[in-house]
N, C-alpha and C positions, 0 to 999 in steps of 0.2 A: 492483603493479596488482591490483586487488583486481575480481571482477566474478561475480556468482550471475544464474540466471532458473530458474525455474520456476512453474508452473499448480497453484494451490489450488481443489478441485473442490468447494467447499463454498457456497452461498447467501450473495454479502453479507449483512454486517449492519454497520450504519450508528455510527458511535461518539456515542454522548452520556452525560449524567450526571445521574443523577437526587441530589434533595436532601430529605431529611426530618429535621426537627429539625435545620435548621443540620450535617446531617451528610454530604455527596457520596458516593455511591456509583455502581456500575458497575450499569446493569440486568442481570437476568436474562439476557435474550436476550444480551446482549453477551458477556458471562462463559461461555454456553457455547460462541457461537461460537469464543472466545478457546481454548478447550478442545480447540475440533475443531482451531480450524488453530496452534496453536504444534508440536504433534509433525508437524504436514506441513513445516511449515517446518525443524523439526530435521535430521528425515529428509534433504529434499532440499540441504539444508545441512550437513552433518555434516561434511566434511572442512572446511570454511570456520569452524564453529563451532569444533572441536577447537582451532585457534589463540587460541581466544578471540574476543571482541565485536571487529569492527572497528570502531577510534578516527579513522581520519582523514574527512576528509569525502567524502559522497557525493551522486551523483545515481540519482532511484529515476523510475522509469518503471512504472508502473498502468494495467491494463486491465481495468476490472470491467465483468463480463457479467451482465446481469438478465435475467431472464424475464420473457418477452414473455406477457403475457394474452391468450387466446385470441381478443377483440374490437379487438385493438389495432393499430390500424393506421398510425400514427406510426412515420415511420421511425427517431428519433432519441429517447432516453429522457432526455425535457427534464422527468421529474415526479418527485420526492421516492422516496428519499432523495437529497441531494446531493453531488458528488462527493467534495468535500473530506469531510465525515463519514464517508465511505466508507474513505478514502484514509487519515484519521488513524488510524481501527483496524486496519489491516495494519500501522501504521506503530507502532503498538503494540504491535502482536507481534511485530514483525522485533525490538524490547527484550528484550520478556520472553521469546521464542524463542534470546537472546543473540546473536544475529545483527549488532549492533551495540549501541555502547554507550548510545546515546540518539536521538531522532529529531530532537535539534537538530541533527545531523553532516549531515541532507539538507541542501545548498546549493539544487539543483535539480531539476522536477518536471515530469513529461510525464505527465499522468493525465489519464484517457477511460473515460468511463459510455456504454456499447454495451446494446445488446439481445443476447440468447445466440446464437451461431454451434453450430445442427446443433443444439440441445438442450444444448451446453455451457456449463452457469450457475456461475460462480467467479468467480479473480482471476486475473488476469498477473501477477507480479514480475520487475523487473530491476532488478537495485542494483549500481552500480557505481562506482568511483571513478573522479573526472574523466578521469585521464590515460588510463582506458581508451580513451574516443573523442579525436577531435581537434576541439577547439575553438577555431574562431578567434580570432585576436587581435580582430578587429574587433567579433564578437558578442560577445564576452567583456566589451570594454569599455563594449558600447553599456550593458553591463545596469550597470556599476558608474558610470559617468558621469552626471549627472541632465539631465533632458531641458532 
């Protein structure tokens, strides 16, 4: 049973790839985000990392909190960047933080784009292998059976 959580207090930043001369690269911004939060990630993972990258599959749960602009009054943060963007770059550093071996291993995904709670602007992580929670036989199949 394999299972981490903890809170990256750093400013999402959204994954994409820029391309010049036929050549893809990581922007700027991304690269240092990647900078800030792989040693958070270490830290709060270390005894988990020590064993090396977990190989079996997992489920990762995502709570990224944005900053709310001072005129905004929308309760729910329905505007750019979008979740999945968001979600792939943690899911990039949970790799290269060795935290796992690839982020083909997520099976499943409970991710939510909030506005900041008290001024706390970051992520949530929780990664855990299946057998951690109890998943029913019934939900289990509904997803592997086609409608």
């Amino acid at each position: 049973m394999f299972k981490v959580s903890f809170f990256i207090p750093v400013k999402p930043v959204r994954w994409s790839v820029s391309c010049f001369n036929n050549i893809m690269y990581s922007p700027p911004k991304l690269k240092a985000y990647q900078k800030q939060i792989i040693p958070i990630i270490r830290a709060n993972c270390r005894t988990a990392i020590s064993k090396g990258p977990f190989e079996g599959e997992l489920v990762l749960r995502v709570i990224v909190y944005m900053p709310r602009g001072k005129t905004v009054k929308r309760e729910f943060h329905t505007v750019k960047p979008d979740t999945t963007n968001l979600v792939k770059a943690v899911e990039d550093c949970l790799t290269k933080a060795g935290l796992i071996k690839d982020d083909c291993q997520i099976i499943h995904q409970i991710n939510s784009k909030v506005y900041e709670v008290s001024g706390r602007v970051g992520t949530y992580i929780e990664l855990f292998s299946p057998d951690a929670i109890e998943l029913s036989a019934a939900i289990t199949q509904r997803f592997i059976e086609p409608c």
